[in-house]
C-alpha positions as CSV (number, residue, x, y, z in Angstrom):
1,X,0.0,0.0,0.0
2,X,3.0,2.6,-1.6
3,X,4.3,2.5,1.8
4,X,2.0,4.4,4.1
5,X,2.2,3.3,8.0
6,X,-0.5,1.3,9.4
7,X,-1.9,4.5,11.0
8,X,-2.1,6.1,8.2
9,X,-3.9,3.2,6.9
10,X,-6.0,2.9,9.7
11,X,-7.0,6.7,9.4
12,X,-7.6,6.7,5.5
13,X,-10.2,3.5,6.2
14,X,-11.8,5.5,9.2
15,X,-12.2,8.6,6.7
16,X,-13.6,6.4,4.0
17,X,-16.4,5.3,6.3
18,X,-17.2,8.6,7.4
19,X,-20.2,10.7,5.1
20,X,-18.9,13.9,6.0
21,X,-15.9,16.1,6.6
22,X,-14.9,15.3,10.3
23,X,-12.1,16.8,12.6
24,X,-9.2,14.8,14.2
25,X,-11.1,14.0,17.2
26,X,-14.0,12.2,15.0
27,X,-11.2,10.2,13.0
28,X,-9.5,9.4,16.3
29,X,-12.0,7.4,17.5
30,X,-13.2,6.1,14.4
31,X,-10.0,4.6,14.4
32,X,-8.2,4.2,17.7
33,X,-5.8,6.5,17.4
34,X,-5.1,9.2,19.4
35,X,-6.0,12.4,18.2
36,X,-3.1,14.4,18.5
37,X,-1.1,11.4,16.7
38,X,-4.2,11.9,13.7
39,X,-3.6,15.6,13.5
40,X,0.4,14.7,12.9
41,X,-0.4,12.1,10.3
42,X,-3.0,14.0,8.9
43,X,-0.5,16.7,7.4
44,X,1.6,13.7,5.5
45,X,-1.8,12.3,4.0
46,X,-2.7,15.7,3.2
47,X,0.5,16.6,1.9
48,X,0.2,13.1,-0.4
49,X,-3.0,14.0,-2.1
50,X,-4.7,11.4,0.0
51,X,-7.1,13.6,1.7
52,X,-8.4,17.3,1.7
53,X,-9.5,19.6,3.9
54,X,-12.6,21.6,2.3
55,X,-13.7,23.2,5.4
56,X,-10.7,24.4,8.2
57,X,-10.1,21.8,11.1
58,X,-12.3,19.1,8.8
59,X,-11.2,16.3,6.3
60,X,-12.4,13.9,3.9
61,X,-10.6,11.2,1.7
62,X,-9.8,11.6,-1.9
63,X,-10.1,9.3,-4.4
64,X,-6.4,8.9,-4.2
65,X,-6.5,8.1,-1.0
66,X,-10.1,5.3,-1.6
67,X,-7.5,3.7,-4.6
68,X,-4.8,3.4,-2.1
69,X,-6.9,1.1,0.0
70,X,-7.7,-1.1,-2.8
């Protein structure tokens, strides 16, 4: 999976399932990771192209990030 860490992994799956943007706290416990850790990787998935943030402080997957988990 082009070398993303299993919490990356783990947040990209938690944001796929979600209907909405949602902030770090939401993908946090969507996916067991503390939030403060999410808000770190975040920037690196963001950075990637593997998620987008069309309102401040909220994300959503892209479908860069949905092919990754494929």
């Amino acid at each position: 999976m082009s070398g993303l860490t299993e919490e990356q992994k783990n947040i990209l799956k938690a944001l796929k399932n979600m209907k909405e943007p949602v902030g770090c706290k939401e993908i946090g416990e969507a996916s067991n990771i503390p939030w403060r850790t999410v808000m770190t990787k975040l920037r690196g998935l963001k950075t990637s192209g593997y998620i987008e943030s069309p309102v401040k402080g909220k994300y959503i997957i892209t479908e860069k990030g949905k092919r990754v988990l494929v």
